[in-house]
N, C-alpha and C positions, 0 to 999 in steps of 0.2 A: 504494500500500500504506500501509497508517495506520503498521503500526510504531512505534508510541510517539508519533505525530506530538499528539495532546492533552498527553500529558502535558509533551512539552517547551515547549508551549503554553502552559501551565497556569504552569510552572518561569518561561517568561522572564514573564508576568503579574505574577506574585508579586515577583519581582524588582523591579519597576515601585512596587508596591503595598504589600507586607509582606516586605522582605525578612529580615524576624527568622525569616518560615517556610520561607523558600527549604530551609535544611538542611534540618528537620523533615520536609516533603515529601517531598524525594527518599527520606530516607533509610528512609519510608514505602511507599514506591514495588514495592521486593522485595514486603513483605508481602502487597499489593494484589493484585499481579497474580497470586499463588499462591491467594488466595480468589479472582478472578473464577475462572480455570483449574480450582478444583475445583468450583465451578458450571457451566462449563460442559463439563467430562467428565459430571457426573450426568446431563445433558440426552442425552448424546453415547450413554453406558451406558444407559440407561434410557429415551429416549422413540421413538417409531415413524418414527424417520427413515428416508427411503425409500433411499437412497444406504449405510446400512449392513445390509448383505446376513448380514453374522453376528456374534454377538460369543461369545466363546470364552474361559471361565475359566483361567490360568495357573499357574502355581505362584508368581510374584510380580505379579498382578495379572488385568488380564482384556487380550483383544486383539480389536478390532475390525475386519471384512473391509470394505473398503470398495468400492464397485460397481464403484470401476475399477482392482482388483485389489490397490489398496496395503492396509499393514496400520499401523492406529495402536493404538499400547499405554500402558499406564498402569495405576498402581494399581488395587485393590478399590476399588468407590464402592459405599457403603450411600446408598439412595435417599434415608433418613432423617436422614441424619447434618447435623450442622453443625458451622460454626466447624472443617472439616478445609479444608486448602488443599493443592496440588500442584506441585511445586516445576520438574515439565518434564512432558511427552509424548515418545512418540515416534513419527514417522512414516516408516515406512520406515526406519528406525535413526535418523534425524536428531532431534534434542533442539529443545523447544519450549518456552520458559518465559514466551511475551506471548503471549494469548491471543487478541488479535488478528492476531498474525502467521500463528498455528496455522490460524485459519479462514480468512486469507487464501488459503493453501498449498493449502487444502482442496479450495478454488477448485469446491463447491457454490453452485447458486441461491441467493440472497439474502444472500450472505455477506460481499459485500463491505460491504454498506450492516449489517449485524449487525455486522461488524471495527470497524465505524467505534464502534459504538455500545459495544460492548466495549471501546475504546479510552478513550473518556470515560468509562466505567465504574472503571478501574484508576485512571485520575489522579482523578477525583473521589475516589474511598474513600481514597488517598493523602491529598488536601488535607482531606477528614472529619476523618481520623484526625490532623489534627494539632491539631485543637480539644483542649482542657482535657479531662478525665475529669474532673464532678464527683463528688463524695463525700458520703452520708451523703442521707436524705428531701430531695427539691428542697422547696425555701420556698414556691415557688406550685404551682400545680395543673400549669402547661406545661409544668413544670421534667422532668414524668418523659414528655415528650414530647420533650425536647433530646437524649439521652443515647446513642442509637445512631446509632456511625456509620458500619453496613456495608451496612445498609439490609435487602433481602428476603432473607434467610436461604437460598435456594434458585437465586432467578434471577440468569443469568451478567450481564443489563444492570442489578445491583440498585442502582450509584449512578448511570447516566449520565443526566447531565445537559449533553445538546448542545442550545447556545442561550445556556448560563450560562456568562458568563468566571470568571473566580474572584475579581471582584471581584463580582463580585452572588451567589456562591456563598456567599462570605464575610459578605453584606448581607443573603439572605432565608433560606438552609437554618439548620435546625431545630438542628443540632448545633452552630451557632456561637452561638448563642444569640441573635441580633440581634433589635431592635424595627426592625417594617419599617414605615415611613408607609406607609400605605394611601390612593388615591386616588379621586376621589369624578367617575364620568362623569354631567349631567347628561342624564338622555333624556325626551322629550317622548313623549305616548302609550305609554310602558310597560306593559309585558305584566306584571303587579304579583295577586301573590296572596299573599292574608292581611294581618296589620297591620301594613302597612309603617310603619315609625316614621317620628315626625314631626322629628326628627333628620335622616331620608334625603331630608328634601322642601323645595323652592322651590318652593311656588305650586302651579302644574300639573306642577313637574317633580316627576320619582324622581330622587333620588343614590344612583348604584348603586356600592356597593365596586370597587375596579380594584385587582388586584397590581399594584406598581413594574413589574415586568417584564415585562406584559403593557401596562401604558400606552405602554412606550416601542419594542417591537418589535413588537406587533401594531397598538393605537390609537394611532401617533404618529400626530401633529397633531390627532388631537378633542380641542378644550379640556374639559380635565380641572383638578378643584380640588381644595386640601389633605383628606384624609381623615384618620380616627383612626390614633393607633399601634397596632400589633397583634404578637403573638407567634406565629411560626409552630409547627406542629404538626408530628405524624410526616406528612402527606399533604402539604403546604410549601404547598400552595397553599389549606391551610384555615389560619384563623386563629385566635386569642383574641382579643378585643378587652377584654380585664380591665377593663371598666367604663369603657371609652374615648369610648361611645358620648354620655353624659352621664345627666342629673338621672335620670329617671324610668324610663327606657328599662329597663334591669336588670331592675329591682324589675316593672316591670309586663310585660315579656316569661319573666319566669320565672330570674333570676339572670343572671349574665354570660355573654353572649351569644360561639357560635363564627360567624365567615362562612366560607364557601368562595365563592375567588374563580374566573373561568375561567382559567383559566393554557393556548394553545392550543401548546404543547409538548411532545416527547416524552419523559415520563417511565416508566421499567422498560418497560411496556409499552403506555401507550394515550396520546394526547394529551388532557392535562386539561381540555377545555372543560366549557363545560354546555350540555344541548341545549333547544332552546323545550319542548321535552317534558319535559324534566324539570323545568322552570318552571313550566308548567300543571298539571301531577299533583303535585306535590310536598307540598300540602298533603292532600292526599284517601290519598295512599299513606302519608304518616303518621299520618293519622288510623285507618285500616284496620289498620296495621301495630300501635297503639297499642292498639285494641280487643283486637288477639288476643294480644296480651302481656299485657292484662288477666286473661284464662285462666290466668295461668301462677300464680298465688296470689304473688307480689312477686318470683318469681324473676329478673323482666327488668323491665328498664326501658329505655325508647326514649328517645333523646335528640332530643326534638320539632322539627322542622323548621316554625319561625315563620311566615317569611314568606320568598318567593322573587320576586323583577324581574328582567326581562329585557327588552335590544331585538327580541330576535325573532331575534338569532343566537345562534350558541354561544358567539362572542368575548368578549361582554358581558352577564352576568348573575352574577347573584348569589345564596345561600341563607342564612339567618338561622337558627341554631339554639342550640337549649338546648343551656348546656355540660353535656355528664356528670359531671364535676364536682360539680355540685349534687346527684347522689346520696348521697354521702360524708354521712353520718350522725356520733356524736360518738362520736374514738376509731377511724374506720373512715377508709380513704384508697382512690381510685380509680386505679387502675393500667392502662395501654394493656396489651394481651395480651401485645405484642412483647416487651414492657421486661419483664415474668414470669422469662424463663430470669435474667437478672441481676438481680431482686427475689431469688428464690429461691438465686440461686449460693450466697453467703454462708453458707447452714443449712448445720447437719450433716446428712450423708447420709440416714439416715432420717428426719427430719425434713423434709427436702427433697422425697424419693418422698413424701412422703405429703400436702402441700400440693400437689402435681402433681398427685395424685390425687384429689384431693378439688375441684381446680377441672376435672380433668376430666369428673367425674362430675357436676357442674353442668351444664358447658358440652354434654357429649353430650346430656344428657335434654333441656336449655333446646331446643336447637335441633332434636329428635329430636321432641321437644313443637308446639315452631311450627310446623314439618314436617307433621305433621298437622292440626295446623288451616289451614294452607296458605300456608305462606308459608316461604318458602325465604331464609334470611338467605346474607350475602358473612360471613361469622364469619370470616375472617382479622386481623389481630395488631394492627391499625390499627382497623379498624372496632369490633372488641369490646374492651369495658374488663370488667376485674373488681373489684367492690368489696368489697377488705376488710379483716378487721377488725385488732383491734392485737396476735394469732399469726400475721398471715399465712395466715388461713382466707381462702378464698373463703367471700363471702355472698352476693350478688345479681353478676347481671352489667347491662353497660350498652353498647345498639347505638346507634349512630353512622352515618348517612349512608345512607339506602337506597336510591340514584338505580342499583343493579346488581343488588338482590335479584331474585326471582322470586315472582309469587303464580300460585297452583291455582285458579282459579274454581272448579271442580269441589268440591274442599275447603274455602274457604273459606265458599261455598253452605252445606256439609253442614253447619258449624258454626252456622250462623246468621246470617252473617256477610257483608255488600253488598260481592261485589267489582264493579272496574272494570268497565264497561264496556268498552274497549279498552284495547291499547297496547300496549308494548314488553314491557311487565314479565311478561306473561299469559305463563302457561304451564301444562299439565295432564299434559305428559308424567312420568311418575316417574320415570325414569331419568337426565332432565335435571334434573328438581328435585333427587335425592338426589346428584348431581353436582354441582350448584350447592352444595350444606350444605358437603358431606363435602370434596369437596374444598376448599374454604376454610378451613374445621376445622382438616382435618390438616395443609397446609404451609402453614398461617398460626398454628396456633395448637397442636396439641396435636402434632405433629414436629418442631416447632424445642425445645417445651418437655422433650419427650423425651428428643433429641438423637441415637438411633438406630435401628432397625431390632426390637432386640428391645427396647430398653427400650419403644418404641411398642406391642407387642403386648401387653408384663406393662400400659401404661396405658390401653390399649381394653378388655384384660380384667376388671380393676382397675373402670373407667368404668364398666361395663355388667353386672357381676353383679345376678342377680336383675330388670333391668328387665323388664317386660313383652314378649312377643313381638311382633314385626310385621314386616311388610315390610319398612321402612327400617332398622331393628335389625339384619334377617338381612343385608342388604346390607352394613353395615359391618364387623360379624364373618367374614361366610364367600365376600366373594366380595375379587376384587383390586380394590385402594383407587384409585378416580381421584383424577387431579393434573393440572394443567393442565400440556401439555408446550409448557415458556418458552421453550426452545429453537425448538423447529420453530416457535414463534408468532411470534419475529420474524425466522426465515428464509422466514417464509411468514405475512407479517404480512395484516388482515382479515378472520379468523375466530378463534374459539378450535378449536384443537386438546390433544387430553388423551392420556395417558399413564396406562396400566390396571398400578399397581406389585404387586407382590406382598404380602398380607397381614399380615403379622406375628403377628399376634390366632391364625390357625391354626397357629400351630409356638409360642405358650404352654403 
């Protein structure tokens, strides 16, 4: 049974290492694991698991039937909500407040290996949260990349990090702020598209970027050479390289450059490599992907994906891209999606609803828009930035990383517009493309910025007055909102499985 077994893990680490946070930790620790616990009651209340046969609203809460006749209870969960946490369960009358012990008990398929992961979830967001809160505009552009430390606003595994002791939590996540060196693998015959810089080159070789913590737990012993410093970002295993690269590189790839490195690790929910597929296409799917944002009259901007090498696995390779950054105009600043709800905390009230709503009603058409010309963006909180201006208006937005989107040949075609020939990426079904948008949308980007259930429905409605009618339209409005259901995904990890929540937009 994991039972807190990371976090006293984590406790004696720190001890070894920092003991000024040993207090700070622990005394983080309550908080922790009442937000994993209300992440992962949402999942419990809300997604199609097969083993809860009923769930049945209360007069203090709601109570779930479980298949092998017990009953677990707990609070109301709005599917929408964030930043709530819960402070116990109960199963069978017995009190639960480590959420790992909860699904131990539970003793459903996949749960042990989920306990564990929940487990490093609660110590991790403990050791996050003992980083510094900064205060006031970050100095550099990464700076509004450092600042959260509870991670995916929805999923119960949103900090775990098994693999990382907490001396390398403390050395590469994004909340401590650290400059990581970055390591440089020499490979002979590399799988190399676009203009690899001549910065990354010996001769016949490529030097392909390497995370610290991928040199040393997946490529230990390939000789490996000093790389640039870099500044991790909200995805940990993409970086800044703030003009680390040298002289010319910058200026002739288009401003200071992001890399993403492979990290083969489990993070929330996938392990971070990169695939030789997404090495080979990586230039052709942003150039595609670039055309059709051209459509959009400056609404979007794509953050260009340079150049990408690889050896031919997914341990080791590498992507070169334009920072979004460089769209910030004078007077205007770029803001990751996530960081939004705390860009915006600070307003007064109406003030606040109305910059929510005015970047929702970008973000709905931008992506409502590409939709149609055929390309199905991951718009969650990481991947899309908003840029804007010095109210606090959304002006433009900016995508970042599309190794997960989805393109329409079908539509893509009708525009005008060359798509792939093959791949992963292809897809023509609507149901799965407006799945793909919407739900990244919502629980990445316009439910967390909400915060609940109905404020979501007054800002879909708000979002979508007056636009034009269509398919994808009617779909957001009037039928129930897919989500990807996180729970069952890592009880029953190698697929995605979704979760159909109920609308809001219809009971405005």
């Amino acid at each position: 049974m994991p039972d807190g077994a990371t976090e006293r893990k984590l406790a004696e680490e720190l001890g070894g290492i920092r003991p000024d946070l040993v207090d700070a930790y622990l005394a983080a620790l309550p908080g922790a694991r009442a937000a994993v616990l209300a992440r992962l009651w949402r999942g419990l209340v809300h997604e199609p698991l097969p083993w809860v046969e009923k769930r049945v609203p209360t007069r203090d809460g709601i109570s779930l039937l479980l298949a092998d006749g017990r009953l677990l209870h707990g609070p109301a969960s709005d599917p929408w909500a964030t930043g709530t946490t819960v402070a116990h369960l109960e199963l069978d009358g017995r009190r639960f407040d480590r959420p790992a012990r909860l699904l131990t008990e539970l003793g459903v398929p996949g749960g042990r290996r989920f306990a564990d992961e929940l487990d490093h979830s609660v110590a991790s967001m403990a050791l996050s949260r003992t980083a510094p809160r900064p205060g006031g505009p970050p100095a550099s552009p990464w700076g509004w990349e450092q600042r959260s430390p509870d991670g995916h606003p929805y999923h119960p595994a949103c900090r775990s990090r098994p693999g990382f002791s907490a001396a390398e939590q403390l050395a590469y996540a994004p909340e401590h702020r650290p400059v990581v060196a970055l390591r440089l693998a020499p490979v002979a015959d590399a799988m190399v598209r676009g203009r690899w810089p001549a910065e990354l080159r010996d001769g016949g070789l490529a030097l392909i970027p390497v995370h610290p913590w991928q040199a040393e737990h997946t490529l230990a012993g390939r000789p490996l050479r000093p790389g640039p410093n870099a500044h991790p970002l909200l995805s940990l295993r993409t970086l800044d390289l703030g003009g680390n690269l040298g002289g010319n590189l910058g200026g002739s790839l288009g401003g200071n450059l992001h890399v993403k490195t492979a990290l083969s690790v489990q993070l929330t929910s996938a392990v971070r490599d990169i695939s030789a597929y997404s090495v080979e296409h990586a230039l052709t799917t942003s150039e595609l992907v670039e055309r059709a944002a051209e459509r959009l009259d400056g609404r979007l901007h794509i953050a260009r994906t340079l150049a990408a090498a690889g050896n031919g696995t997914p341990d080791l390779a590498a992507m070169l891209r334009q920072s979004p950054y460089a769209y910030a105009e004078a007077g205007e600043q770029v803001v990751p999606v996530a960081e939004l709800p705390g860009y915006f905390a600070p307003l007064p009230p109406d003030e606040r609803r109305e910059r929510i709503a005015e970047f929702a009603r970008l973000a709905v058409t931008v992506c409502l828009d590409l939709l149609d010309l055929g390309v199905a963006l991951e718009a969650h909180g990481q991947n899309l930035l908003a840029v804007l201006d010095r109210r606090g208006r959304a002006r433009r937005l900016v995508y970042r990383d599309l190794a997960d989107i989805r393109i329409s040949p079908t539509r893509v075609a009708r525009h005008g517009l060359r798509p792939p020939s093959t791949g992963r990426l292809l897809d023509d079904d609507p149901a799965r493309l407006r799945r793909k948008v919407l739900g990244c949308l919502l629980t990445g980007a316009l439910g967390p910025l909400a915060g609940s259930a109905p404020a979501l429905g007054t800002v879909l409605r708000a979002a979508t007055q007056d636009l034009p009618a269509g398919p994808d339209l009617h779909a957001l409005l009037n039928h129930p909102l897919p989500a990807k259901a996180l729970t069952l995904m890592r009880l029953a990890p190698g697929a995605d499985h979704w979760a159909q929540l109920p609308n809001p937009a219809l009971h405005c």
